[in-house]
C-alpha positions, 0 to 999 in steps of 0.5 A: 309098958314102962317095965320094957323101957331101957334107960340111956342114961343112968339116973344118979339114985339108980343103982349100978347093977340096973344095967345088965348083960342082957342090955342091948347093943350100942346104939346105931351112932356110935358104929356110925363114926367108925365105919367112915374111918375104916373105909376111908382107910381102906381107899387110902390104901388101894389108891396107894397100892394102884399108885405104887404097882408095877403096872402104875409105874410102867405107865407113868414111865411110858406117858413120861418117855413119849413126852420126853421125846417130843420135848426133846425133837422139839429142842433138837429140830429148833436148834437144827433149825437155828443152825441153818439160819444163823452163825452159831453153828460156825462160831461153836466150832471156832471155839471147839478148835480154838479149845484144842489148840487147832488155830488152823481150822479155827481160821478156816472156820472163822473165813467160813462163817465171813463167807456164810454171813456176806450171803445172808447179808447179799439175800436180804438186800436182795429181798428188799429189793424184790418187792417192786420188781416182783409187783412189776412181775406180776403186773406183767405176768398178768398182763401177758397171761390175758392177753394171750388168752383174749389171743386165743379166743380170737382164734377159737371164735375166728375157728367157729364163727362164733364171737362167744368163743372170744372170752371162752379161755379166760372163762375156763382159767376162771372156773378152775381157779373157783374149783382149786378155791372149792377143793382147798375149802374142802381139804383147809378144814382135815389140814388144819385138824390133821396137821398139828397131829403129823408135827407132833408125830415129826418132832416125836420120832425125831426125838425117839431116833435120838434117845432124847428120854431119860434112862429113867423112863426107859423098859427095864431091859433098857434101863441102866441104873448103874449110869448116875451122874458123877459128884464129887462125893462120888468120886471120892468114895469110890477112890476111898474103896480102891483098897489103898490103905494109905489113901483110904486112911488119909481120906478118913483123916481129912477134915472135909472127908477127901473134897480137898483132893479133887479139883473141879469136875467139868464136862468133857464131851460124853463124859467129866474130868476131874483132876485128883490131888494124891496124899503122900505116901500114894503113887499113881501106879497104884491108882492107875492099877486099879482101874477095874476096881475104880471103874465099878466103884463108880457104877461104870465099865472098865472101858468107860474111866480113862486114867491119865498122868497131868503135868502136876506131881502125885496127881491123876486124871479121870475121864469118866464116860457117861453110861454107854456114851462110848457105844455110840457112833461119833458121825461121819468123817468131814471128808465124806460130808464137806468140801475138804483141802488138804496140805501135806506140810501145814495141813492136818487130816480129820481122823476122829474124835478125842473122848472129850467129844473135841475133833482129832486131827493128825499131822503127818508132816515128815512123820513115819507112821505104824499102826498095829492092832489085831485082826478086823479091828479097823486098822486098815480103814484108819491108816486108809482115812489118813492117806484119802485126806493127804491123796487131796495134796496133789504133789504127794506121791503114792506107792503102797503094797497091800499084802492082803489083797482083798481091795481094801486100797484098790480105790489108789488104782490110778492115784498111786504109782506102785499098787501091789495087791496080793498076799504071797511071797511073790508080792512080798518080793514087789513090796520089799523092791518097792520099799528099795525103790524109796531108799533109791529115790531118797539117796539121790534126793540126799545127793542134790544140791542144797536147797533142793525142793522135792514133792513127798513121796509116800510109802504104804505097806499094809499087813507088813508083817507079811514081809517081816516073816516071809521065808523067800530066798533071794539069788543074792542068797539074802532072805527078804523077810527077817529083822536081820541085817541080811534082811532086804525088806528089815534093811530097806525100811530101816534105811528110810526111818533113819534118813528119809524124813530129811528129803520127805520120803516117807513110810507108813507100815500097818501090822496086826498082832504085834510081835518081835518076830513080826515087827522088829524093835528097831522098826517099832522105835524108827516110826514117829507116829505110833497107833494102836487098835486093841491088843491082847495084852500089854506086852504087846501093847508096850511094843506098840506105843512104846513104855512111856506111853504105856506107863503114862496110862495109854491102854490099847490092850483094855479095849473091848475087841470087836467093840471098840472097833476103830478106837486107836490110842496114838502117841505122836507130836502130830496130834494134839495131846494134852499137856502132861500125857504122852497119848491121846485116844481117838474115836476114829471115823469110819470111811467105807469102800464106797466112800473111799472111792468117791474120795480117791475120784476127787484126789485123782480129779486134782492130777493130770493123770496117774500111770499106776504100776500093778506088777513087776516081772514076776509071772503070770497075774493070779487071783488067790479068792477067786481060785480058791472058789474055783477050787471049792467046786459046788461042795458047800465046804472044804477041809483047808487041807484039800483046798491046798491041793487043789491049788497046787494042781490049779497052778503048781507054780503059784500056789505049790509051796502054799502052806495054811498061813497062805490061806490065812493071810488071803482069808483072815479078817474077811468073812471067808477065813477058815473055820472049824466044823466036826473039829477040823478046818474048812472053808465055806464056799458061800462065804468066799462067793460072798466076799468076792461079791462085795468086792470092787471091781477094781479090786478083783485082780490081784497081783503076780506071784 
């Protein structure tokens, strides 16, 4: 037996070679602390591996969002709430408008919030005092309510013979109270369990309609990384990168690595500003001729970084928008939502927001104002916002020609005293009279005796360049369209721009697609008040703002069309610019038909009664959409070639010298232009029958030829 025992320990005297390989494996122990270590290893990893994953991630990004969003209802329902009870909501704007140099609207919130606190102060005293008269209510409240039910059961027992009928009513009132106290037991105990749940879900979908989540927590095909808050080692980096070898190696040389040039990065509205000291040797053209490059060096889009010129020398300012910020809309024009006043001489209109989040307000006190921009980008709605806001002035007077004619101003019917609507040579005949009708009524202003008071008198020519190239011939052999001194139309606003803001005869001109041809230089200096919508290029640009504008770093032409709708870049004394910059870009609100016509019921309420003039003597009354539809007949569309001659036959003496450019002019900007099919031009019929659905009713009679 002992020959079959293998020792675990080796004896001192045995010898070395005792152990063979035929010796058993190592014992049981020592595998056993090792196979923990492996295993544990194995755990660590499939826990890291499930934590890591995608599916992890998503997961904890969805708990994360949907937390968020509660969070964030919960804030935005508490402030809202702490607005309606308190005066916070009055003293930001008096600040807000206090900031923008606006003292004006600071006063007339400062009066707002007096008037909001005298009655809250009057419903608290007179809660104090409710106490005793709502006891002695209710004291004799109940008192009548018995009494007239013991009433009524006199007259039941009287009606049966049965002097248990006496107290039957006040019985019947007793059981249905025990049985509304029975159902309210029955439902106190779901309403309880079930009411926390409906809050939760209130303040989350509160939350989600905000977007109160971070970007971080978003789907991947929401989520923007390019939108990482702007520091100051950011900037610098990015101006590091412009490809300026001066400055790049001015920046290398500063001690404290370029942070000497920046000045303080601070909030303004969806976006920071920061002011940058340039090095010597650097200009600011160079800084502002790189702004794409600027821009994607600091992880946003060219439209998001707005470059501008301060008042200190060899220094640039960047605003810088927060990642998407300026695809938001900005809410609803005040003239839709408040009680609004308007005074044309020391009044100013609620037209939008600046990029810094701060209201916009514009002046139009003795101002000529032109606005351009190309085609549907909400030229027509913001000259229109300014006019609703001074229609509220009931001393101004309306004459405006809209040489489209589509009802973009058919809510004045009624409010103006010219309204001419219509595209063709015919109305620009009205127009050009109409506008000769002002210089008549400025030059008698200008001959009366000094000291003359006169109401303003307010000219609009929407689409004016329309007039500018209209081929019309008058008797007099005087062309009405042209920039030339023969020019009728030319002559007539040039006449106003150079006298008639003495006498407050004024005119506001809306063009699209820039040009010498259709908007004359003289005409383009004369206005005081320049706005631009986005333009295709800079040229056009400098003939909008002008080349001090443009050179200090207005950029209408790098608005993204079609995107930027409603986003104009206004260079005027009549809004508040800051210092050192010679425009401003302004986020205007949107004012929709309906809306506007509410609005023009409001400024027409404040008048005794306003005859408005549709035509002159110049034929029949013609409605080009509603013809052309005629004319389209039930075929689904039509070569514009066609449809030309069907006018011409329709009405000879209307549409008989119709060219494309007429239809265009009817038709362009709409739903209904023309557009190609099999590489020829057509109109749709469904696309007319649309628009002239949508269209006011006040709208749909365009004016005589």
């Amino acid at each position: 037996m002992t020959d079959n025992v293998v020792p675990l320990f080796k004896h001192p005297s045995t010898p070395t070679d005792t152990v063979t390989a035929a010796s058993p494996t190592p014992a049981p122990a020592a595998a056993g602390t090792v196979r923990p270590v492996r295993v544990w290893k194995r755990t660590a990893s499939g826990v890291r591996t499930a934590v890591t994953s995608e599916q992890a991630r998503t997961a904890a990004r969805l708990v994360a969002r949907h937390g968020m969003y509660v969070i964030g209802g919960t804030r935005i329902t508490a402030k809202r709430t702490w607005d309606g009870r308190t005066a916070s909501r009055y003293e930001r704007m008096i600040r807000a408008a206090e900031a923008g140099g606006n003292f004006e609207e600071a006063k007339e919130w400062e009066d707002r919030l007096q008037r909001f606190r005298s009655g809250r102060h009057h419903r608290r005293m007179d809660l104090l005092r409710s106490a005793p008269d709502l006891a002695k209510s209710a004291a004799v409240g109940t008192g009548l309510t018995v009494g007239g039910l013991l009433l009524l059961g006199i007259v039941l027992a009287i009606a049966n013979k049965d002097i248990s009928w006496l107290f039957a009513p006040i019985g019947a009132v007793i059981e249905a109270i025990r049985m509304i106290v029975v159902v309210a037991t029955v439902v106190w105990g779901p309403a309880l369990t079930v009411g926390p749940w409906l809050a939760l879900l209130a303040l989350w979908g509160v939350g989600r309609r905000q977007q109160t989540a971070p970007q971080w927590t978003l789907p991947a095909q929401q989520r923007d990384d390019a939108g990482a808050p702007i520091t100051p080692s950011i900037v610098v980096t990015a101006l590091r990168d412009l490809g300026i070898a001066p400055l790049r190696g001015a920046i290398k040389d500063m001690g404290d690595a370029g942070a000497a040039m920046l000045g303080p990065i601070r909030i303004a509205g969806c976006g920071v500003e920061v002011d940058v000291t340039l090095p010597s040797g650097v200009s600011t053209a160079e800084v502002q001729g790189r702004r794409r490059k600027l821009a994607e060096n600091l992880a946003r889009h060219e439209h998001e970084v707005f470059i501008t010129i301060p008042v200190a020398a060899r220094t640039v300012r960047l605003w810088i928008a927060d990642s998407g910020a300026l695809d938001q809309p900005i809410g609803p024009s005040p003239l839709t939502t408040d009680v609004v006043t308007a005074n044309y001489k020391t009044g100013k209109a609620p037209w939008g927001q600046d990029l810094r989040g701060d209201a916009a307000a514009m002046s139009l006190y003795q101002r000529m104002v032109l606005i351009t921009g190309l085609s549907n980008q909400g030229k027509t709605a913001a000259l229109r916002a300014l006019a609703l806001w001074l229609a509220k002035d009931k001393a101004v007077e309306f004459r405006i020609a809209d040489l489209k004619g589509v009802g973009d101003w058919a809510m004045f019917d009624g409010l103006a005293t010219t309204l001419i609507q219509g595209p063709t040579d015919g109305h620009v005949v009205q127009a050009t009279e109409m506008v000769e009708g002002l210089v008549a009524e400025m030059e008698r202003r200008i001959q009366a005796p000094p000291g003359t008071v006169f109401d303003p008198l307010v000219g609009i020519v929407d689409e004016a360049q329309v007039a500018f190239m209209c081929p019309t011939v008058g008797d007099d052999k005087r062309p009405y369209g042209g920039s030339k001194a023969t020019s009728r139309y030319f002559m007539a606003v040039r006449k106003i721009h150079n006298q008639g803001r003495a006498v407050d005869v004024l005119l506001w001109e809306g063009t699209q697609d820039p040009t010498d041809q259709n908007l004359p230089k003289l005409v383009r200096e004369g206005a005081h008040t320049r706005i631009s919508l986005v333009l295709g290029t800079e040229s056009q640009a400098r003939m909008a703002l002008g080349d001090k504008a443009i050179d200090g770093g207005a950029a209408p032409h790098l608005l993204r069309q079609g995107l930027d709708k409603g986003t104009v870049v206004a260079a005027s004394d009549g809004i508040a610019i800051p210092a050192g910059q010679a425009s401003i870009t302004v986020r205007t609100h949107y004012i929709d038909t309906e809306q506007a016509i509410e609005i023009a019921d409001q400024a027409k309420a404040l008048r005794n009664g306003v005859t408005t003039t549709h035509t002159t003597d110049h034929g029949p009354a013609i409605d080009p959409l509603a013809d052309i539809l005629s004319v389209l007949g039930s075929e689904p569309r039509v070569l514009t070639q066609d449809v030309l001659k069907r006018l011409a036959t329709l009405n000879e003496k209307a549409y008989g010298g119709w060219t494309f450019i007429n239809l265009k002019r009817v038709l362009d900007g709409t739903p209904a232009a023309p557009y190609k099919s099999d590489g020829r031009m057509v109109i749709g019929r469904d696309r007319v029958a649309r628009v002239l659905a949508n269209r006011p009713e006040t709208g749909s009679a365009s004016a005589a030829e």
